[in-house]
N, C-alpha and C positions, 0 to 999 in steps of 0.2 A: 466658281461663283465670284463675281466682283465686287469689289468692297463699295462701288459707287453707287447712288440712285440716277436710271437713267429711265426718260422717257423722251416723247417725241408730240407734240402739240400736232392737231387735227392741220394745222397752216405750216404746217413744216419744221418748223421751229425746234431746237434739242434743246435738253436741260441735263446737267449733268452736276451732281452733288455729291458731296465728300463730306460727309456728316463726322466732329469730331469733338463727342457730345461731354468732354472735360471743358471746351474751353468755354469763354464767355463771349467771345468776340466772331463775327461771320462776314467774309469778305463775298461779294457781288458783283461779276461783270456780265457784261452784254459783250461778245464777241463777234464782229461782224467783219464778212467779206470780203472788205474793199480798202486798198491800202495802195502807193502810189504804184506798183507794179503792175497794175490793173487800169490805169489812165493811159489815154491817147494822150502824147505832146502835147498839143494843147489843152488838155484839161489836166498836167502836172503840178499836183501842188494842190489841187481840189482837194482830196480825202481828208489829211490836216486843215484845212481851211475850214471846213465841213464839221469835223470837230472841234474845232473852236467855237463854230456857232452856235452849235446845240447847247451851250451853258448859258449861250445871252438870252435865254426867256422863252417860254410857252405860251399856250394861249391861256395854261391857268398861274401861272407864277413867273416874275419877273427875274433877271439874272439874282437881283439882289435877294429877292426869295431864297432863292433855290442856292445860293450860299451859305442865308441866317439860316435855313431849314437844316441844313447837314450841323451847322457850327453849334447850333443849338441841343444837339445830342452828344457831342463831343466826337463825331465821325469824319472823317475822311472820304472824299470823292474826286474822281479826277477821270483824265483822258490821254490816251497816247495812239499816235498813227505808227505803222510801220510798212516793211516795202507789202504785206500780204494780207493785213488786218488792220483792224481801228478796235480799240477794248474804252470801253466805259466800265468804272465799277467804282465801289464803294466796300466803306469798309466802318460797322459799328458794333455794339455791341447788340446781343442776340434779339434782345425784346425788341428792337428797333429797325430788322431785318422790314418789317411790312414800309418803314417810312424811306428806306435806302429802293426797293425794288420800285414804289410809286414815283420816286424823282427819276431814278435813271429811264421808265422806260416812259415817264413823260417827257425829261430833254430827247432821248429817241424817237416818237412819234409824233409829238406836237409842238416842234421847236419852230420859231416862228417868221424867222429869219429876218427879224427888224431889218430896212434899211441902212439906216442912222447906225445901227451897233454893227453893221456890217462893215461900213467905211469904216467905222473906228479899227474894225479888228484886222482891214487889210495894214494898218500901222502899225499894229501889235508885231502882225507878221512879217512887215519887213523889216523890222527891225530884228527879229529875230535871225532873217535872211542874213542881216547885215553884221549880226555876233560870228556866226560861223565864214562869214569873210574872215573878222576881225580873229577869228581863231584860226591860225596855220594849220594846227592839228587838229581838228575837226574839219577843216578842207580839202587837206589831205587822204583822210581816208574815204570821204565823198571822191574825191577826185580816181580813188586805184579802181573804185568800182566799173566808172566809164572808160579807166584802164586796161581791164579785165572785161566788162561782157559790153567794150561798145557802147553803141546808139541805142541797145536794147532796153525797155522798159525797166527794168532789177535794178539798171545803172540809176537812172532818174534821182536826182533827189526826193526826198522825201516831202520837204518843203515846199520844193518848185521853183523855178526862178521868179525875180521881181517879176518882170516885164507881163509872169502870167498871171500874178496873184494883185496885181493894180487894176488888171481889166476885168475880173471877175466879179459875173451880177449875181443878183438874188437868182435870176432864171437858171443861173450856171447850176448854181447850189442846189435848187431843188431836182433841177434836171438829173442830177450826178446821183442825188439822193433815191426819185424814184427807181433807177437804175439798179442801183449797185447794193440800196439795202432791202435787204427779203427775209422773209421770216426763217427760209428754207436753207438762207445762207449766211446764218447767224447762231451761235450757242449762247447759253448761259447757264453760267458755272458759277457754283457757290462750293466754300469748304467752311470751316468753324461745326456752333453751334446752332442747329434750324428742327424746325418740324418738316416732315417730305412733304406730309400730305396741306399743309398750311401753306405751303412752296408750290404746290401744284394748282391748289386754289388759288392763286395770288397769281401766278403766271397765264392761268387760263383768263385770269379778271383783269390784268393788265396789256396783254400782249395777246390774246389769244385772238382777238377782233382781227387783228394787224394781216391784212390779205396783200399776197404778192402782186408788185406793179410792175415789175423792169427786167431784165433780160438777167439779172443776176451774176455772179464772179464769171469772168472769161477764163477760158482755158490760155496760158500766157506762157508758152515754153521757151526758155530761155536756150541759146543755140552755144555752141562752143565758136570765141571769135577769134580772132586775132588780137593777142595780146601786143600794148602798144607802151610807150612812155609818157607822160602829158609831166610837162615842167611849167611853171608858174612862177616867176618873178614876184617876188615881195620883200618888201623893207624890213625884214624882220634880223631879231639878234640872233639867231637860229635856224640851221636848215631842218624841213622835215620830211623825211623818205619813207617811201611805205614802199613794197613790195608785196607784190600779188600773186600766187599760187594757186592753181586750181584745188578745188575742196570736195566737201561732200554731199549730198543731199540733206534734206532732216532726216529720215525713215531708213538713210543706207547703213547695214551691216557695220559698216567701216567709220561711225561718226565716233563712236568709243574710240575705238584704235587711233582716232586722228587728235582726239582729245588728249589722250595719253600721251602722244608725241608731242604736242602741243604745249603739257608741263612739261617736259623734259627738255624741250628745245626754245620756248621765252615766255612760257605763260606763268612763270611762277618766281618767285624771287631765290632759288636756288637754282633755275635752270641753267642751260650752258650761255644763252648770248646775256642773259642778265649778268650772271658771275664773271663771264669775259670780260664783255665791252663795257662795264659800268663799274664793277668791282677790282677787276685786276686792272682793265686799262684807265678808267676815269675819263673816256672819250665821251661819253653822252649820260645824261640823269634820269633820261625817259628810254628804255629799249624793252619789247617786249614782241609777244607773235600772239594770231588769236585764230579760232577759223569761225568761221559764221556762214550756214547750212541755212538753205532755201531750197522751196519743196522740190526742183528738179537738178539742183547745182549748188554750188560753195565755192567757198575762198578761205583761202588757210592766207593771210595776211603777217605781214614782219615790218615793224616802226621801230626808225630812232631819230629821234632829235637831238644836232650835235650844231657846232660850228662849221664853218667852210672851210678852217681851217684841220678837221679834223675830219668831215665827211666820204672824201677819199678811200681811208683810211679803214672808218666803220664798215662801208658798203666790203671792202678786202678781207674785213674780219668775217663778215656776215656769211660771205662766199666761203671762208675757213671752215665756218661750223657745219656749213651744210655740208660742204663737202667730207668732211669727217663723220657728219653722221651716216651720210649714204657710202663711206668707204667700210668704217668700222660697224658702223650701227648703236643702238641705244644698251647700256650696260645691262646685265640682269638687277642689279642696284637700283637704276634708276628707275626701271621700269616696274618695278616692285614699289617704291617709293612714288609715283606719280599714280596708281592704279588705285594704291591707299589715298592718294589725297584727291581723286577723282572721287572716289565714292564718300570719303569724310566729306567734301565740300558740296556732293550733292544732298547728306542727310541733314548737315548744316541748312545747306539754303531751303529746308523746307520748315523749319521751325516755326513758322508766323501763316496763320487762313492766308493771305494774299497770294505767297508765293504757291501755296497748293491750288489756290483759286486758277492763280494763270500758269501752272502746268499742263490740268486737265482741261483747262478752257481751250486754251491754246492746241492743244493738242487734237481735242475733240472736232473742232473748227476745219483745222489744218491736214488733218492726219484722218478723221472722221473712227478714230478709235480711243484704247485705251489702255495705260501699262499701268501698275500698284509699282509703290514702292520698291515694294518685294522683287520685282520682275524686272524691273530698272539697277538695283543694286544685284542681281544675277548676271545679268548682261555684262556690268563691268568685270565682275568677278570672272568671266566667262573669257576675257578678252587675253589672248594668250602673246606669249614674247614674239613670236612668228608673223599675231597680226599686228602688232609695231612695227616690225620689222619689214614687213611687205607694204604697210602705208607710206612708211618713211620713201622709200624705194618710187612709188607711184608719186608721189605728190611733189616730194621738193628735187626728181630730176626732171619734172616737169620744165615745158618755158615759162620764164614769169613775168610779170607785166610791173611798172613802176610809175610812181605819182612822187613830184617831188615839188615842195613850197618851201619859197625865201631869197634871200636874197644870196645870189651865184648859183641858183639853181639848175643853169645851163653849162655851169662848169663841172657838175658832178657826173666823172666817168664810172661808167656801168659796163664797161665793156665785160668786165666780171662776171657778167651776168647774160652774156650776146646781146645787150640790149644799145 
């Protein structure tokens, strides 16, 4: 039996609830479809764009409304685009669930896409374009993407380039919107304190009208490409390298086991390229590895930012570790010691409605299913030295692909790496 309340609205629409009836507090999102991996080239940078707009005003409340209205309960509301989804959601306390669900799915249904607050917000946006220039490290790891899967959709930023989000009209916006949001391909997920049946009433009254207009999320498979280099010259006091490994899906067998290697090898501030390259050697202040799982493919990623004077250097160590772990392999030590902090850090991160809100949102959305705690902390538990051992194996004697910003960019040899 499942600990969630699930149903499915007559228009397509799922709801999924995680009722957790000590607290006082209940988080609410809207999870939908449409996220930059799902844009043609030219419409890059729509789906954020898109989100942004929905907060400038309805046909019943103004931006500034629908600000004083959340501010005035003491609540929390927001929005985030990614490469597979856009989440709306809100977060108050319990009595005030009915006034968090009537904003969010009025900014989704009746947003009204002012002109005027339009242009405003192509400025917002590029200047935000214009942070992640001004950030190396945040350029960088946009850049291993298009290093790793190519011209393909998954690479795209998220944001989109200027050139596409200056030409963008109202028609684009709503176009994109008819399109890509649907009831059928959309969740909403609630955790905290709620009534079900008050939850049911409320979602049939707000969103239940809501009928499909647009062809809905594309099927968007992402291919295996030819891993490349991409170097970018920048004035900066700092070189930043990232390196790029094939990864794993979200749903595959093997994303625990790739986790585990992942503390053990630079996800955590005891692993080996942390303790090397930052601890013993003092070559760089930022090194670490991460992988990150999309619904048909992954990247198990590796970042340091060091000098040019020391860059050489890092990339030689870097090559050291791997190669030591695909000679020796992970200690029974370590791998005891990462499985525990795999599962500490996932009971951790569920302590607050939000973070349960966008598990099962997220999940429900993406995956079109559903795991309990219980079944998530099995899993790790379940994860044996063997399948470290056979991940490690798979993934870092893989080719890798490399993005590298700053200034001597060009001078940093990879050959470490066949690249």
């Amino acid at each position: 039996m499942s600990i969630y309340d699930e149903i499915t609205l007559a228009n397509g629409l799922r709801i999924i609830g995680e009722r957790i009836p000590h607290f006082r507090s209940v988080s609410v999102g809207l999870w939908i479809g449409a996220g930059s991996q799902y844009e043609r080239a030219e419409e890059n940078g729509l789906s954020h764009f898109l989100e942004h707009m929905m907060f400038k005003g309805t046909q019943r409340r103004s931006a500034r409304q629908i600000a004083e209205e959340m501010d005035a309960v003491g609540g929390q509301m927001n929005a985030f685009t990614a490469k597979e989804c856009t989440c709306y959601y809100a977060k108050v306390i319990d009595e005030d669930l009915p006034l968090a669900m009537d904003i969010l799915s009025d900014v989704l249904l009746h947003s009204t896409f002012d002109e005027r607050e339009l242009e405003k917000e192509k400025g917002v946006i590029l200047e935000e374009i214009s942070m992640v220039e001004d950030s190396p490290e945040d350029l960088v790891h946009e850049m291993i993407m298009s290093a790793r899967f190519g011209g393909q959709a998954l690479a795209r930023p998220i944001l989109g380039p200027a050139k596409n989000v200056s030409g963008f009209s109202r028609e684009d916006l709503m176009g994109y919107w008819k399109r890509m949001y649907r009831p059928e391909t959309t969740v909403l997920a609630l955790a905290g304190n709620y009534d079900w049946e008050q939850v049911k009433e409320m979602a049939g009254r707000f969103l239940g009208d809501w009928q499909p207009t647009g062809q809905g999320t594309p099927i968007c498979a992402t291919l295996e490409a030819q891993a490349k280099v991409l170097r970018k010259e920048k004035d900066t006091e700092q070189l930043h390298i990232c390196l790029g490994f094939p990864g794993v899906s979200q749903d595959s067998p093997r994303l625990y086991p790739l986790t585990i290697l992942n503390g053990i090898f630079g996800g955590a501030m005891s692993s080996r390229l942390f303790q090397k390259i930052r601890e013993e050697s003092g070559m760089a202040y930022s090194v670490y590895s991460y992988p990150s799982s999309y619904g048909d493919c992954g990247l198990m990623a590796v970042y340091a930012g060091t000098s040019l004077q020391h860059a050489n250097k890092v990339v030689r160590m870097i090559r050291e570790e791997i190669d030591r772990l695909l000679k020796e392999g992970v200690t029974q030590e370590e791998f005891s010691q990462a499985r525990a902090q795999l599962k500490g850090s996932y009971i951790l991160g569920l302590e607050s409605t939000s973070s349960r809100m966008s598990a099962i949102g997220r999940r429900k959305l993406l995956m079109n299913n559903t795991k309990t705690q219980s079944q998530v902390i099995q899993e790790i538990e379940q994860v044996s030295f063997e399948d470290v051992r056979a991940v490690t194996q798979e993934i870092l004697s893989a080719p890798c692909a490399a993005a590298l910003v700053g200034k001597g960019a060009d001078k940093v040899d990879l050959s470490a790496f066949n690249l």
